[in-house]
C-alpha positions in Angstrom: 78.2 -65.5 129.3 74.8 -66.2 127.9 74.5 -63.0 126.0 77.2 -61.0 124.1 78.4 -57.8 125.6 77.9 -55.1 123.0 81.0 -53.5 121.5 81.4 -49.9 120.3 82.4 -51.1 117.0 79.6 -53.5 116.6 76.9 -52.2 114.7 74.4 -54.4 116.8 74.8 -52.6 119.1 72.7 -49.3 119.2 69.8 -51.6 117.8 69.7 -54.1 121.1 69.8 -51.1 123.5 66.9 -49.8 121.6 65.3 -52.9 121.4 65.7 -53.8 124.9 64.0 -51.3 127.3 65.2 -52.2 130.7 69.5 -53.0 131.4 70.4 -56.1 132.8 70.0 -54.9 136.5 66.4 -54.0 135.9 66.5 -50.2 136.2 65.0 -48.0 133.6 67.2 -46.0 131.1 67.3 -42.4 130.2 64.9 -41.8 126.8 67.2 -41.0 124.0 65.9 -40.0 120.5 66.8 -42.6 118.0 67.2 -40.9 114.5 65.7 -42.2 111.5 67.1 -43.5 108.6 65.7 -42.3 105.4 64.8 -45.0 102.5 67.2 -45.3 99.8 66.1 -43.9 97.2 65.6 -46.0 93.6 67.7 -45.5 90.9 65.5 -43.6 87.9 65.7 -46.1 85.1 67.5 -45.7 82.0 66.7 -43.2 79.6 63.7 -41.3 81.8 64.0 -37.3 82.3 64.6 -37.4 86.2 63.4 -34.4 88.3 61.9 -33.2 91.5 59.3 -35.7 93.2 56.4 -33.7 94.9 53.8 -35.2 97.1 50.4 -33.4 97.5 50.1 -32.2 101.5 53.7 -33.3 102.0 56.4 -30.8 101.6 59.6 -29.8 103.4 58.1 -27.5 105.4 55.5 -29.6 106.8 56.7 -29.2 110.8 57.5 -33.1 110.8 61.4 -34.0 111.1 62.2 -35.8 108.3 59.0 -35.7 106.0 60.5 -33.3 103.7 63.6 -35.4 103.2 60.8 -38.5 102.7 58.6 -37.1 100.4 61.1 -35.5 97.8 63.0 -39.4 97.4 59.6 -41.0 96.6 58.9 -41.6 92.9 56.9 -39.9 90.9 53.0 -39.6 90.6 51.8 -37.6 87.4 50.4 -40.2 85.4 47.7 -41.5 88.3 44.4 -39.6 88.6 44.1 -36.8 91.0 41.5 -37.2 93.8 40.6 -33.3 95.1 38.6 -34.1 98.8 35.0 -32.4 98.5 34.0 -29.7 100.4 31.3 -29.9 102.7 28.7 -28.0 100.3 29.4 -30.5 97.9 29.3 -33.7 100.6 25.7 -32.2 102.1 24.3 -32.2 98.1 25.6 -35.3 97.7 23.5 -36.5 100.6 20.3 -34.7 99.6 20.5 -36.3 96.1 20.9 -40.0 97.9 17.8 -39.7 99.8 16.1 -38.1 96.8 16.6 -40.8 95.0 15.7 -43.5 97.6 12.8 -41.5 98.2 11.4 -42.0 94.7 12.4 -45.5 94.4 11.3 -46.6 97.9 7.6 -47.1 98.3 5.5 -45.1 101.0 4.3 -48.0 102.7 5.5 -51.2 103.1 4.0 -54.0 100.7 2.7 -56.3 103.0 0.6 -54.3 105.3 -2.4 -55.2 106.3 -5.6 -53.5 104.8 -8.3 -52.9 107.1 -11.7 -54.6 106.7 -13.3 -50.3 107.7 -11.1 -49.9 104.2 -13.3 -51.7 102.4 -16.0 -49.1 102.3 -14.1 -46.4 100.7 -16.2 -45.5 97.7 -19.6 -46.9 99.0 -22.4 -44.9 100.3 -21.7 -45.7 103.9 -17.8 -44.2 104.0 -16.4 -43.1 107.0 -19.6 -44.9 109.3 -19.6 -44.1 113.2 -17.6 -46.4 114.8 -18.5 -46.9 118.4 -15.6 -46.9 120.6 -15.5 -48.9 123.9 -14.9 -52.7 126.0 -15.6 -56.1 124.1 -19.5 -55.8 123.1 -20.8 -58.6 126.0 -24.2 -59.3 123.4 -21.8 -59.9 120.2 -23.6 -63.1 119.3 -26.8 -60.7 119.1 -24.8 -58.4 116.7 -23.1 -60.9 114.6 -27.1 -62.6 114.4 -28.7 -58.8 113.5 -25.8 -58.7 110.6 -26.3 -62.0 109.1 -30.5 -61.3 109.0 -30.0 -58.4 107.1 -27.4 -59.6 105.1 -30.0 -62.3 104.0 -33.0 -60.0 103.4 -30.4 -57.9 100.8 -29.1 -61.3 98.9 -33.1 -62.3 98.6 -34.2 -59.1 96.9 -31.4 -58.8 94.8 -28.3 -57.1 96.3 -24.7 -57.3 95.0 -22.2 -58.8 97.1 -20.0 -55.6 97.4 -23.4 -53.9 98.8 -24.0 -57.3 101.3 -20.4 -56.8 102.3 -20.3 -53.4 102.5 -23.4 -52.8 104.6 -21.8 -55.9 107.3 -18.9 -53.8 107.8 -20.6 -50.8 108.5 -23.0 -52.1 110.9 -20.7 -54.2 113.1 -18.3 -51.6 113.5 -21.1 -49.0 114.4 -22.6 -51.4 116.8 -19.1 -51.5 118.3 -17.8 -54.7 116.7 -13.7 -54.8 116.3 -11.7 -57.8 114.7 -14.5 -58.8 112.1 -14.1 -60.7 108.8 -17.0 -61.1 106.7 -17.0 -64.0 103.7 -19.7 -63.9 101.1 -20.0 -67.3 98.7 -22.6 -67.4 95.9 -25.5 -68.0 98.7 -23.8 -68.3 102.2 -22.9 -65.2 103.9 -20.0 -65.8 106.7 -18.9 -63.7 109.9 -15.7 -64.1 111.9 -15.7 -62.8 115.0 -12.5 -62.9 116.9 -11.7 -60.5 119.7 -8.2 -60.6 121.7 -7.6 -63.4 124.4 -11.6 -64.6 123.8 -13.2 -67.3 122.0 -14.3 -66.7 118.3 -17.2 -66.6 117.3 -18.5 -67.8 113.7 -21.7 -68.0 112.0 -23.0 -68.7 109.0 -26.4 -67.9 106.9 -27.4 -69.5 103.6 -29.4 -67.7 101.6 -32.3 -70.1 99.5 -35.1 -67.9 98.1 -35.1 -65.0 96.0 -37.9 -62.4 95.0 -38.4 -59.2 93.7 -38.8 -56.6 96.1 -36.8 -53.4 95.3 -38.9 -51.3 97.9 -38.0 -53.6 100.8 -34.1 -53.1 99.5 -34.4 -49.2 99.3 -35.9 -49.5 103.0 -32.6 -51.7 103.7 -30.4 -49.3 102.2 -32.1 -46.6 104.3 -31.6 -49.0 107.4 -27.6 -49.4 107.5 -27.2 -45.6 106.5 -28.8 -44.9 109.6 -26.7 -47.1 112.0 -24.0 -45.8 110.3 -25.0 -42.5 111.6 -24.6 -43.7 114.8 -28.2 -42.8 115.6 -30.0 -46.7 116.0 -29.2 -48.8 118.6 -28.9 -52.6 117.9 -33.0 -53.1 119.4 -33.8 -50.3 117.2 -32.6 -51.8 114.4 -33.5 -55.1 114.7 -37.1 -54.2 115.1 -37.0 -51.5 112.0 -36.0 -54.8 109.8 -38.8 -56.9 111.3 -41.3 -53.9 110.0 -39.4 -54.5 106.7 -40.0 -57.9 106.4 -43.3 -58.1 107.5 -44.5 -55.4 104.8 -46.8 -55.8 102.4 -44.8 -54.7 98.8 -46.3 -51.6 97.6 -47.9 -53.1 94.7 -50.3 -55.8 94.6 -50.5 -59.1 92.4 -52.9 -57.9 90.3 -50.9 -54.8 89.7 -48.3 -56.8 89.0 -49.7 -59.0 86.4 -52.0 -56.5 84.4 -48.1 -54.2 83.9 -47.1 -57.6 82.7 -49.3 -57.4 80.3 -49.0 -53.5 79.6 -45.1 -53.7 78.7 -45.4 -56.4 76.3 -48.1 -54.2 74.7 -46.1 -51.2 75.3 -42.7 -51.9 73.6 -44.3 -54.3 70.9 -45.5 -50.8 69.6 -42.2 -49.1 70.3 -40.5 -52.2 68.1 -43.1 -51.5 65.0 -46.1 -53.2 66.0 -49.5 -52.0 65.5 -52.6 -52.4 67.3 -53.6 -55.9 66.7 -49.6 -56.9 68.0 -49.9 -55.3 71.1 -53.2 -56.8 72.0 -51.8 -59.9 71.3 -48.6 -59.3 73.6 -51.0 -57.7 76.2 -53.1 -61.2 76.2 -50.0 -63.8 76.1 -48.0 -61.8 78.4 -51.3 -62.4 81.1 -51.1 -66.0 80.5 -47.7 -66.4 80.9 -48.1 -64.9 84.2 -50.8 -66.8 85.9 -49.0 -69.5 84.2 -45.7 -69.0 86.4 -47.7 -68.1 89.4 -49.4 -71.8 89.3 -45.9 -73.6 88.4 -44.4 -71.8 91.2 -47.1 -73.0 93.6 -46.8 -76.7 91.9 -42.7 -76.2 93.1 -41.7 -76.7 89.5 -38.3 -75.1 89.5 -37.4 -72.0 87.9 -35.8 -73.1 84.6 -38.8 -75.3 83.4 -41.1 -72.6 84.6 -39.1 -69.9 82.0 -38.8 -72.8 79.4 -42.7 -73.0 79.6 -43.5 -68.9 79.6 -41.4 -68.5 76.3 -42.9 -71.5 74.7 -46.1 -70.0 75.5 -45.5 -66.3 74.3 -44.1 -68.1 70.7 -46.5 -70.5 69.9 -49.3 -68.2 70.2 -47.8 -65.7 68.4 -47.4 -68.5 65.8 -50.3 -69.5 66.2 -52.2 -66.4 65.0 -50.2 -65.5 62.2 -50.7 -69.4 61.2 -54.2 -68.9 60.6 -54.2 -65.3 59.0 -53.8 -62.7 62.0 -51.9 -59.4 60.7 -49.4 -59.2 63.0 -45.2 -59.8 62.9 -44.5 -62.9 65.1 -41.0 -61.7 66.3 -42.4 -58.2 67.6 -44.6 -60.1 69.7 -42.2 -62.4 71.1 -39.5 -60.4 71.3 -42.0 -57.8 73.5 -42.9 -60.8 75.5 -39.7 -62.8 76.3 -37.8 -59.1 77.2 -39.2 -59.6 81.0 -38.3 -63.0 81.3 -34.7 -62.2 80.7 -32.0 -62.4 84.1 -31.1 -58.4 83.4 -30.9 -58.0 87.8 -28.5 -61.1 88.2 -26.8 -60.2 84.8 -26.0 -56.7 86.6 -25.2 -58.0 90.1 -23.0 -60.8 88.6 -21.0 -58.8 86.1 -20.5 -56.4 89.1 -19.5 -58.9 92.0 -16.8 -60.5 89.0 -15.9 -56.9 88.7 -15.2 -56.3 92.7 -13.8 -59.4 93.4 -16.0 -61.6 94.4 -15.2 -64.5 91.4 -17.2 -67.5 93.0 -20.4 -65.5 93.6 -20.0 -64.3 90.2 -19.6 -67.3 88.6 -22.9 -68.7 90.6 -24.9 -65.8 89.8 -23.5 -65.8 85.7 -24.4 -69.6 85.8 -28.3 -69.1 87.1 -28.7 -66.2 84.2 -27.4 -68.1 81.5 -30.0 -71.3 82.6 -32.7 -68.3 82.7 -31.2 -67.4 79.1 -30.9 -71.5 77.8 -34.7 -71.7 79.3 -36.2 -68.7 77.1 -34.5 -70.4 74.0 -35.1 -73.5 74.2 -39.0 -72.6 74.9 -38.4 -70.6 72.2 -37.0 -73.3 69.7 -40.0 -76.2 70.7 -42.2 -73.7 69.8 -40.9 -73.7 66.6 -41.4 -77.0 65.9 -44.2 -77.4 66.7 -45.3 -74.4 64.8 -43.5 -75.8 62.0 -45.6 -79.5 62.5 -49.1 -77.4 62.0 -48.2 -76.3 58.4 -46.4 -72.8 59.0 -44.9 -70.9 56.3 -41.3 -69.9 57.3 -40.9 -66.4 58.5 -38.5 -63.7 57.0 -36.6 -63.4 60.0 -34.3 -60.3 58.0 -37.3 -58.1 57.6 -37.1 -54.2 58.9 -40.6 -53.3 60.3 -41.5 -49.1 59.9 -42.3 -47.7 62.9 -46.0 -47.6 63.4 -46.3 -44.4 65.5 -44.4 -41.0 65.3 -41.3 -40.4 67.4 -43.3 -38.7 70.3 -45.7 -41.1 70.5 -42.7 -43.9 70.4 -41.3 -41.6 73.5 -44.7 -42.1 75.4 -44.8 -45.7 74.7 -40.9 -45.9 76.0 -42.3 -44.1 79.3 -45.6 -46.9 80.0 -43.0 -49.2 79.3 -40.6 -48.2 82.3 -43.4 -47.2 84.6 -44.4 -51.3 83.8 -41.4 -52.4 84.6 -40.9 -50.3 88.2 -44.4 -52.2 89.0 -43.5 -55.1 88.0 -39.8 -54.9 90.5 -41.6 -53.5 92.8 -40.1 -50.7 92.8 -40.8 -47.5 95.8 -43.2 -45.5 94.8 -41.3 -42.4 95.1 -38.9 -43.9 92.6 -41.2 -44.9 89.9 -40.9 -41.3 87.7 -37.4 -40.9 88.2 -36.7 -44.2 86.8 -38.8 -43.6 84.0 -36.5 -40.0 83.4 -33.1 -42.2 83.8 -34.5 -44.8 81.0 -35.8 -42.0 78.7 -32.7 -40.6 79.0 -30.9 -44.0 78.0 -33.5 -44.1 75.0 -32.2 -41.0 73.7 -28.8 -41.8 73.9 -29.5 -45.1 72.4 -31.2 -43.2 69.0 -28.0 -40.8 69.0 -25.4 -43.4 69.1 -27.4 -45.5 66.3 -27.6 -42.9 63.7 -23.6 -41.9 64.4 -23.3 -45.3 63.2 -21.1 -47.1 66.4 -23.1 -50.3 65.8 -26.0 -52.2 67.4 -23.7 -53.7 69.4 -21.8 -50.7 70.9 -24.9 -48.7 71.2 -26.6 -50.1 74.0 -23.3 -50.5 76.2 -22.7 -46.9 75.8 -26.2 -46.0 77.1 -26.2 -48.5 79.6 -23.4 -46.5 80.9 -25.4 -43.6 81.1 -27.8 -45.0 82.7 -25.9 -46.3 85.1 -24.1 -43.1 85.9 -27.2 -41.3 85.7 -28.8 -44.1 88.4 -26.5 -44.0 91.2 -26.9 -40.1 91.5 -30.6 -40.6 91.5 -30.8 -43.6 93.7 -28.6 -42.1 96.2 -30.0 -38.6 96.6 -33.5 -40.9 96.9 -32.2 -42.8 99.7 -31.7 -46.5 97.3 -29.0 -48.2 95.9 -28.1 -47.9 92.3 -29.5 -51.4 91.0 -33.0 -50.1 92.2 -32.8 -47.4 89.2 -30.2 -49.0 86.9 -32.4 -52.3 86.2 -35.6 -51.3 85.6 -34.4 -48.0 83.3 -32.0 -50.4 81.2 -34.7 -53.4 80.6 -35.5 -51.6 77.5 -32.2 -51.7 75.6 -32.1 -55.7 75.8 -32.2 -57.5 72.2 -35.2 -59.6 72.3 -36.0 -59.1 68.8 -32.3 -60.8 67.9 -32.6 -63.4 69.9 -35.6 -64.2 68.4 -34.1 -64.4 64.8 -31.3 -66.0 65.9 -33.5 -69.2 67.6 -36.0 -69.4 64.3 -32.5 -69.6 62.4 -31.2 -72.0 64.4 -34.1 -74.5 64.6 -35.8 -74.1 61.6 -33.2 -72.4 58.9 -30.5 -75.6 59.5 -28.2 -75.3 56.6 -27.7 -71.4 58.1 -26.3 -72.7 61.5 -23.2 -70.7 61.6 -25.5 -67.2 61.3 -27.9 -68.7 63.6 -25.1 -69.3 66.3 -23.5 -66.1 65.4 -26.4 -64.3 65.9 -27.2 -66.2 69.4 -23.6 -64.9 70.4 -23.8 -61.2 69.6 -26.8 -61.6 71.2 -25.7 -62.8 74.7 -22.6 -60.2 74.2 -25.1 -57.5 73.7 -26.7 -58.8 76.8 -23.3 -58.6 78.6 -22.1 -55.3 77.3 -25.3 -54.0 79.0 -24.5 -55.3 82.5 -20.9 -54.4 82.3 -22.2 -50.8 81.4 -24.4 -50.2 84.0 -21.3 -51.0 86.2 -19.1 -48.6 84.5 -21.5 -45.9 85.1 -21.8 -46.5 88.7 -17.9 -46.8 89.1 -17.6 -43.2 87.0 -20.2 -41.4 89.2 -18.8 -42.7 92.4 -16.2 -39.4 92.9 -19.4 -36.8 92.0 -21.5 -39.0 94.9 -18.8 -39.1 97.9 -21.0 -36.8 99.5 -24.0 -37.6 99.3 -23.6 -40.5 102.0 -22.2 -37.9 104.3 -24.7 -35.5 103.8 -27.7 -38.0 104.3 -25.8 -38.6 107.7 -25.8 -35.6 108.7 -29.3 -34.7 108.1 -29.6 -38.3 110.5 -28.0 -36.8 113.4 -29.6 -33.3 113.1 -33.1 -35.2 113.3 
């Protein structure tokens, strides 16, 4: 046979019948239940109390046949933790906690997602423009051209990049532009132009003059706020910024040159000079204009043209007091030099590093410290060649009384700023509340010197009023901030150190160190002041969200 026949007596038996399901003719056997046999159960080991073995959820009466018999010959458990299940209370809290706690660690948006370029003009005065809704624009060339115009007549008189930006991005998107990137560098101004399935376009505009003309940049300002309204159409506006360029600036040349000659005089008496000073300043600060009016037409560039105002200003002052005249030489410089100082691309650069904009920074920093190298360095040849005439040396430490009682300082504060609006070419309509803005600053200025803070401190603390007060002002008057901010904070600028410092420095030579000390504090005085006037415009921004909207709304109502 080839298998072995089972046996009664073989114990082998039962196990190949159960193993095998079908007999040897093929026909399928009657089911039987197979009993099982229980484990044996382990001997307890020697010396351990033996007793009865109980198994959570398993005991003799369970239903199953044969569990009861199982579970009491298993060993024992008691030294091993006991694991209770949770209820489902406690398994729904347990899940509310989780998510709780991803919640708070998991940020609400994910860290890479794009920012919108419309974003980007959260916090300026043309938030939330109009944005025309509809096919590609057909004309976008023309669009992308009106942009980069305007763009250009903001950099030449004087904006900040944020503003340049800013005003791009609300004008292409109310004149239906989508998919615009906008690049501003020092003097180029770039748009990108790239709709879906179509062909970019890209242009670019380099900006190469610059002039004063805060009235034509108030008129700018006015311009995007109204096609961010929604209310001018792209020939509209292309014709309203012909009319601004083509305007006359509300101030003529003669104007401009006799207010010169008025602040000099003006803040030479608030300084401590009497009569005979401010005539001088009046008189040297005419000169130096016609002076730069005829280098400018002889194309002599700028930094030569400064070098040669200061020198002028110094050496007459120098001059006079050489041969006898009663006057203080560093009142009347330091009223003369205080208008050639950079204080608009001071502010504008200080606030493009502070916005993000680090190469146009850096460009505009780099032209106002030349402008700053040019007034000294005038400033220090005409001190040699003071000093070749015969001149005594000056007491460059000396305190000077003030000439005039405080009211009739206050006065000569307020002829100075009204100067100085002329002499921007400022609007007309913002000439008195300029003056009120830098009064204001004045004030704050006397208070903060005789807490004691420092003459360092001082002026950065009220050019931060001044800037705060500026942006309210400017905007409720239709401008941007610099238009107030600039001319109200020419007045806090330390012409009178710098003065001292550059006599120190040229003549004084064993006293270097205090002379290049002094030069320092100066130029961080000058600094503090700009990055004031930024402060104050970044604090004011939450109490002037609205005023944007409301200007727009008085837009569409017209």
């Amino acid at each position: 046979m080839n298998a072995r026949e089972p046996h009664d007596s073989d114990p082998d038996a039962t196990k190949t019948s159960a193993g095998n399901p079908l007999h040897d003719d093929g026909a399928q056997p009657a089911a039987r239940a197979i009993p099982r046999v229980p484990a044996p159960v382990p001997a307890p080991a020697p010396g351990r109390a033996t007793g009865p073995v109980r198994t959570p959820g398993r005991g003799a009466g369970s239903g199953r046949p044969g569990k009861g018999a199982a579970s009491q010959s298993r060993p024992t458990t008691d030294g091993l933790p006991k694991t209770e299940p949770l209820t489902p209370a406690e398994l729904r809290a347990t899940t509310s906690a989780k998510r709780m706690l991803r919640n708070l660690v998991r940020g609400e948006q994910p860290p890479t997602a794009p920012l919108s370029i419309v974003d980007r003009l959260a916090g300026s005065p043309y938030a939330n423009p109009t944005i025309r809704v509809g096919g590609v624009d057909e004309s976008a060339r023309k669009t992308i051209d009106f942009a980069l115009r305007l763009a250009e007549t903001m950099f030449r008189y004087g904006a900040g990049a944020l503003e340049v930006e800013t005003s791009i991005i609300a004008v292409t998107a109310a004149l239906g532009l989508k998919n615009v990137e906008v690049d501003i560098t020092n003097q180029s101004v770039s748009i990108n132009y790239a709709p879906k399935d179509q062909n970019p376009i890209t242009l670019l505009r380099v900006v190469r003059s610059w002039t004063s003309n805060y009235a034509g940049l108030s008129e700018v300002h006015q311009l995007v706020s109204d096609i961010a309204a929604g209310g001018v159409s792209r020939k509209e506006a292309n014709k309203r910024l012909d009319d601004i360029l083509k305007r006359p600036k509300p101030f003529a040349r003669w104007m401009v040159t006799l207010a010169f000659g008025v602040f000099a005089a003006a803040f030479v008496g608030v300084l401590g000079g009497g009569l005979l000073a401010s005539s001088i300043a009046f008189v040297s600060s005419l000169m130096v204009d016609v002076v730069s009016r005829q280098l400018a037409r002889w194309r002599v560039p700028d930094f030569y043209a400064t070098a040669g105002s200061s020198f002028l200003v110094t050496f007459a002052a120098l001059l006079l007091w050489r041969f006898g005249a009663n006057i203080a030489p560093s009142i009347v410089v330091a009223g003369g030099i205080l208008l050639l100082l950079p204080t608009g691309r001071l502010v504008s650069a200080v606030q493009d590093a502070i916005n993000g904009f680090p190469v146009t920074a850096a460009g505009r920093l780099l032209s106002a410290m030349l402008t700053f190298g040019a007034i000294v360095s005038g400033i220090g040849v005409a001190f040699v060649a003071g000093n070749l005439t015969g001149m005594q040396d000056i007491n460059v430490t000396a305190t000077f009384p003030p000439a005039y009682d405080f009211w009739f300082q206050v006065v000569l504060v307020a002829v100075s700023l009204v100067a100085i609006t002329v002499t921007e070419q400022s609007p007309v309509r913002l000439v008195l509340p300029t003056m009120a803005v830098g009064i204001v600053g004045y004030f704050v200025l006397l208070g903060i010197t005789q807490v004691g803070v420092g003459d360092r401190m001082g002026p950065a603390v009220s050019a931060v009023v001044i800037g705060f007060l500026a942006r309210v002002v400017a905007l409720r008057m239709g401008a941007p901030q610099l238009v107030v901010a600039v001319p109200a904070a020419l007045i806090l600028l330390p012409g009178l150190r710098i003065f001292r410092s550059m006599y120190t420095l040229t003549i004084n030579g064993d006293d270097f160190l205090n002379g290049a000390g002094g030069m320092l504090n100066a130029v961080a005085v000058v600094l503090g002041i700009a990055a004031g006037i930024v402060l104050g415009d970044s604090l004011a921004r939450p109490l002037t969200a609205g005023l944007s909207s409301n200007e727009r709304r008085r837009t569409r109502r017209r």
